[in-house]
C-alpha positions in Angstrom: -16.0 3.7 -0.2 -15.8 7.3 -1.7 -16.4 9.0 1.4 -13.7 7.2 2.9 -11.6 7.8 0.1 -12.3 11.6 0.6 -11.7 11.2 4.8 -8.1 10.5 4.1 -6.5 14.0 4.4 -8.5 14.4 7.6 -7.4 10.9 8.8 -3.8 11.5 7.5 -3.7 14.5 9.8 -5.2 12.7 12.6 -2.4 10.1 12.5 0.3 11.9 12.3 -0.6 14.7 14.9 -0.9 11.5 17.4 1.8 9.6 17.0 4.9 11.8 16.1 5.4 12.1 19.4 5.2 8.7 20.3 7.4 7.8 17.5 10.1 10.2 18.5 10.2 8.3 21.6 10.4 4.9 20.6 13.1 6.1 18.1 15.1 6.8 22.0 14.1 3.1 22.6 14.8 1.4 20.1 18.3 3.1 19.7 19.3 1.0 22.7 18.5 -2.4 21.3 20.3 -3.9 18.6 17.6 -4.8 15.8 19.5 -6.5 13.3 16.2 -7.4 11.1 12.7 -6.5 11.1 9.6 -9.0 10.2 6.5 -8.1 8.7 3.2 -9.9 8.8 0.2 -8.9 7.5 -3.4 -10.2 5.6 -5.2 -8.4 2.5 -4.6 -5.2 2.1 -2.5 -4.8 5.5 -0.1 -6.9 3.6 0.4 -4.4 0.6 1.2 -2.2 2.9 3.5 -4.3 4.5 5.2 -5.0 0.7 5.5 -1.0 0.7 7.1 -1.0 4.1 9.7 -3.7 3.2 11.0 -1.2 0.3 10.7 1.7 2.6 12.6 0.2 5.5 15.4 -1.5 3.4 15.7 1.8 1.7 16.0 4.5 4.1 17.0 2.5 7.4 19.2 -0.3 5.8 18.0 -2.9 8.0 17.2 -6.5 6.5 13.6 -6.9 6.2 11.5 -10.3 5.6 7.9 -10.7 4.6 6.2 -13.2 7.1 4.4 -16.6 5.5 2.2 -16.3 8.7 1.3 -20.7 8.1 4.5 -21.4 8.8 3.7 -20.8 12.3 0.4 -21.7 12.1 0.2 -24.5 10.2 3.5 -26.3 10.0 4.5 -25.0 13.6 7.9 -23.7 13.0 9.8 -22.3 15.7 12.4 -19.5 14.5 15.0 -17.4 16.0 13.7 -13.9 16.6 16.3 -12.6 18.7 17.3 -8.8 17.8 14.2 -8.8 15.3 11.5 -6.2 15.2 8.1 -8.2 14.3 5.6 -5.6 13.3 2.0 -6.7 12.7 -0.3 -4.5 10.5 -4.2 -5.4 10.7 -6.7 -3.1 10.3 -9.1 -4.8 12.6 -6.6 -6.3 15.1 -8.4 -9.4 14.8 -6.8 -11.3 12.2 -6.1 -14.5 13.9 -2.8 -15.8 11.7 -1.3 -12.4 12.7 -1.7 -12.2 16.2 -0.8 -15.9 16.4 2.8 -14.9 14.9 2.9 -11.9 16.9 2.2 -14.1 20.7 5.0 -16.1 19.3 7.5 -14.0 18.0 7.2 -12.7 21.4 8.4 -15.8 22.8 10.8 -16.5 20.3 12.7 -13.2 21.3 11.4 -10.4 19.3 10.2 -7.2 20.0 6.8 -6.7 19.0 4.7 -3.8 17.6 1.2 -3.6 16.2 0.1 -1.3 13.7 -4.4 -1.1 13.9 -7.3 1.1 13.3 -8.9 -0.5 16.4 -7.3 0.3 19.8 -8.9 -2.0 21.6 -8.4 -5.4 19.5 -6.7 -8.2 20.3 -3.6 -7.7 18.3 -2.8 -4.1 21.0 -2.8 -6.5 23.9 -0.8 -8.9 22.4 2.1 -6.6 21.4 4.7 -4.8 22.7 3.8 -1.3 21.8 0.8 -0.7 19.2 0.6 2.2 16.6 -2.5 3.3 15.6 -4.2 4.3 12.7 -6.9 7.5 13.2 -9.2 6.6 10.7 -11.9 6.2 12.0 -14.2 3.5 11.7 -14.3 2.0 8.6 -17.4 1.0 7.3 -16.6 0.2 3.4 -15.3 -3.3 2.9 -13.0 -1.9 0.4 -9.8 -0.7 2.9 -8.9 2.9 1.6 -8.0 5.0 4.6 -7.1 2.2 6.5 -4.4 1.4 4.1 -3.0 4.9 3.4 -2.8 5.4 7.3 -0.9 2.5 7.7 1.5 3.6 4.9 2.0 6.5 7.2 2.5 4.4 10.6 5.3 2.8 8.4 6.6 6.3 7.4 6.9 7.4 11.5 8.5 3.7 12.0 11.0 4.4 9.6 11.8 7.9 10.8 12.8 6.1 14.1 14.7 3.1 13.1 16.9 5.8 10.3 18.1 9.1 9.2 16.6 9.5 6.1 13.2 10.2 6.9 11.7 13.8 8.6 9.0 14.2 10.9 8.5 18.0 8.7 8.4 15.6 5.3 6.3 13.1 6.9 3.8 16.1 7.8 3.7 17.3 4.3 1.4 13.9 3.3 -2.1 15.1 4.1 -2.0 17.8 2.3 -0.6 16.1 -0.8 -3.5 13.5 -0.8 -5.9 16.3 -1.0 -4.3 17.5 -3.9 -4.6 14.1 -5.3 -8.3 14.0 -4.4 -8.7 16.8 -7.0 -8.1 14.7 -9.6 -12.1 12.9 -9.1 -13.8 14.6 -11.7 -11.3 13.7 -14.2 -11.0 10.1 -13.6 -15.0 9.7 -13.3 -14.8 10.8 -17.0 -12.3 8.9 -17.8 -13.4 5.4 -16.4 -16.3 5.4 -18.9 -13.8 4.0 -21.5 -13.4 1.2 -19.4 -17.4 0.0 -18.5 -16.5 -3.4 -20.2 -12.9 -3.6 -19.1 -12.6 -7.6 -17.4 -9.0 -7.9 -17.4 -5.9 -6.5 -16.7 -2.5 -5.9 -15.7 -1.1 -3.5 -13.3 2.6 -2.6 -13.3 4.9 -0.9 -10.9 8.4 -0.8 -9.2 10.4 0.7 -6.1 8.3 2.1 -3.6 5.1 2.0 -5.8 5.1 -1.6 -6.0 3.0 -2.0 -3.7 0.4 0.2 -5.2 0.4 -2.3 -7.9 -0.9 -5.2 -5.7 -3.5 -2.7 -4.0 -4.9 -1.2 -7.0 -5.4 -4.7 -8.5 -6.8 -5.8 -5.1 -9.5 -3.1 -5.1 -10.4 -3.8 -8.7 -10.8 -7.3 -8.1 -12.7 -7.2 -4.8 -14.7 -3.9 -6.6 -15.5 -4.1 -10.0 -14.7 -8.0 -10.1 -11.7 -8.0 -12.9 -9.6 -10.0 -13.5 -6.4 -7.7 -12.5 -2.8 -9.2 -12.2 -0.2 -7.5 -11.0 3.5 -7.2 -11.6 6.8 -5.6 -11.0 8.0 -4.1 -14.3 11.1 -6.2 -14.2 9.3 -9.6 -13.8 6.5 -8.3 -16.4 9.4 -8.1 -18.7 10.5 -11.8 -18.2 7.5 -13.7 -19.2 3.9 -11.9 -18.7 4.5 -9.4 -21.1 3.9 -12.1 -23.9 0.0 -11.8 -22.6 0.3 -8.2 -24.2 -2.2 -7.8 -27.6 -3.7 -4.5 -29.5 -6.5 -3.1 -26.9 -4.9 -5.0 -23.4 -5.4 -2.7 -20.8 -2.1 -2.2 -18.9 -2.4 0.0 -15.5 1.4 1.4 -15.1 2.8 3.4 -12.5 5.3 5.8 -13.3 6.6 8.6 -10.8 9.5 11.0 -11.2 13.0 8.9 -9.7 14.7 5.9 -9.9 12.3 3.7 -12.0 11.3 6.6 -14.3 13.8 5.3 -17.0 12.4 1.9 -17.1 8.9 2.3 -17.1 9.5 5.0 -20.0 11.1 1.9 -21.8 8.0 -0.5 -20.8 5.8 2.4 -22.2 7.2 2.5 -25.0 7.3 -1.0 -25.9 3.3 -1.0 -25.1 3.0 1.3 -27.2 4.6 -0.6 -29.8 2.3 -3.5 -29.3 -0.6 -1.2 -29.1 -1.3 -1.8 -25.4 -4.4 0.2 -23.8 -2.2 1.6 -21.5 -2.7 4.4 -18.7 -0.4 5.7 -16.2 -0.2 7.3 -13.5 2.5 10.0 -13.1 3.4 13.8 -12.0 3.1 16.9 -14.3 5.7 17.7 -16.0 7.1 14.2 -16.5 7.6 13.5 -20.3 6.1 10.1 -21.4 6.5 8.3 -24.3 3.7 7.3 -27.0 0.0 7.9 -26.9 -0.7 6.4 -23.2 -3.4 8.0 -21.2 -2.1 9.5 -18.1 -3.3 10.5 -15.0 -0.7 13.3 -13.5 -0.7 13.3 -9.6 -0.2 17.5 -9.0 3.0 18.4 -7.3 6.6 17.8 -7.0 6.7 14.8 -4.8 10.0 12.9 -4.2 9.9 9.3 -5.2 10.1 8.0 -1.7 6.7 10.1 -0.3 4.5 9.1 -3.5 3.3 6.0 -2.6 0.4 7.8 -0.8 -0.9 10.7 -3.5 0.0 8.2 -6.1 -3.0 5.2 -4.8 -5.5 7.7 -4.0 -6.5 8.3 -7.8 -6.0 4.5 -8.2 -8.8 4.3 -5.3 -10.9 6.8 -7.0 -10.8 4.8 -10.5 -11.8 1.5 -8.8 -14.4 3.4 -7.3 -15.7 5.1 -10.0 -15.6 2.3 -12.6 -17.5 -0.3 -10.1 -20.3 2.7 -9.9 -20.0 2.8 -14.1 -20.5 -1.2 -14.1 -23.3 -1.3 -12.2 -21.8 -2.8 -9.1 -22.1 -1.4 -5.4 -18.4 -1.3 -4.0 -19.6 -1.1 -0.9 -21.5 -4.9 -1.0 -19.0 -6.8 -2.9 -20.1 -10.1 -3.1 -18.7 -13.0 -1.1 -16.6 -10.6 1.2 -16.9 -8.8 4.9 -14.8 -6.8 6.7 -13.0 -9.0 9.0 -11.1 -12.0 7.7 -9.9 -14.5 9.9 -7.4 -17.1 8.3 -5.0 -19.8 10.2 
């Protein structure tokens, strides 16, 4: 798992360098078709980053955008109206069978079908339309990390060509920035010894990062085997925050831009009720209380931090599972491939 944390850059690179092209050209095609809403369906960790590109696409392209529930093709059969829609499948594998089900369908419902994989040769590229592909490499940890941050930047290329608000040059800044992040290892392997007997907690984001708050809990569950929940900091604020007592560990993400003001405000209340709280954030952002804080280097704009802002989140689940005692790469009950219906 850590020297697949460390590939990213590399990977990054890879991606991008082979697909920009092939983006700019289906952002010619897809100019010529009306798509008046865009589906995503995903498993695991695929499907975080399918949460991310549901805020990214809404964002910068303004097109609708639903989350798939792949069993209600599966299971309960339903036939929907895909007409004008832009089905997008993410899978790291390509194997997943509940997502290339919905895929073969959607097809036949109307839609225009893309497939986002590590693995160009799976079942999921011959099923879709057009597949984008993730230059990863093979992955050999259980725990996605590479995987999921070059699917993050598929999504970034998909929504350069469906919008106007996303660059090809700002796309290209991204690997570099996750090596920057990278840097921040030694730190955080000193800094997960305060949490050797952590078994529960709560992660917290918003915006763009929200995401990162389901894939950060993910890899601490499957990793070091806590007990993490995650939340967006408005819904923590309506209910789950009553869970909050001296000592709690909270996991908050809290980048420069739009949700900056209201995760200072969450801070501060946790600090009030004497949360444990860390955050991740950028230097140079001003945080309330006596929070720990993990400061992702550089001026990033909200909208390109998803990426630099998980990779420390990767190395503390990384880090901490290796301070527990556990072997992140043999976490019990789990394998690579996952095949649901």
């Amino acid at each position: 798992m850590m020297e697949e944390i460390r590939e990213q850059p590399k990977a990054l690179q890879r991606t991008f360098e082979a697909e920009r092209d092939h983006a700019a050209d289906f952002k010619k095609f897809i100019s010529k078709r009306n798509i008046r809403f865009i589906v995503l369906v995903a498993r695991g960790t695929s499907d975080n980053a399918a949460l991310f590109g549901r805020y990214l696409f809404e964002i910068t392209t303004g097109i609708p955008v639903s989350l798939c529930a792949p069993s209600v093709h599966t299971l309960y059969g339903a036939r929907l109206d895909l007409r004008q829609a832009l089905v997008i499948g993410i899978s790291q594998s390509g194997e997943g069978t509940d997502i290339n089900f919905v895929l073969r369908r959607a097809r036949g419902e109307g839609a225009y079908t893309i497939a986002v994989t590590n693995e160009a040769k799976s079942s999921m590229t011959r099923i879709a339309d057009e597949s984008f592909l993730v230059r990863a490499g093979k992955q050999r940890s259980v725990a996605a990390t590479k995987t999921y941050t070059g699917q993050l930047l598929i999504l970034y290329l998909l929504a350069s060509a469906l919008g106007h608000k996303i660059a090809f040059d700002d796309i290209s800044e991204i690997p570099s920035r996750a090596s920057e992040a990278l840097r921040l290892a030694p730190e955080i392997r000193e800094m997960v010894e305060r949490y050797r007997y952590m078994r529960q907690c709560a992660v917290v984001a918003r915006g763009v990062n929200y995401a990162n708050a389901f894939e950060l809990s993910l890899k601490l569950m499957e990793t070091c085997y806590i007990v993490a929940e995650r939340f967006s900091s408005a819904d923590f604020l309506h209910g789950p925050i009553a869970m909050i007592e001296r000592d709690f560990p909270v996991l908050l993400f809290a980048p420069p831009g739009k949700t900056l003001a209201g995760q200072r405000a969450l801070i501060q209340r946790l600090s009030g009720l004497r949360a444990e709280t860390l955050v991740f954030s950028s230097n140079g952002v001003l945080l309330p209380g006596p929070a720990r804080v993990i400061r992702v280097p550089g001026k990033i704009p909200e909208i390109f931090t998803p990426i630099p802002y998980i990779i420390p989140g990767q190395l503390f689940a990384a880090s901490l599972a290796e301070v527990k005692g556990f072997d992140p790469d043999r976490p019990r009950s789990l394998k690579i491939v996952t095949q649901t219906l």
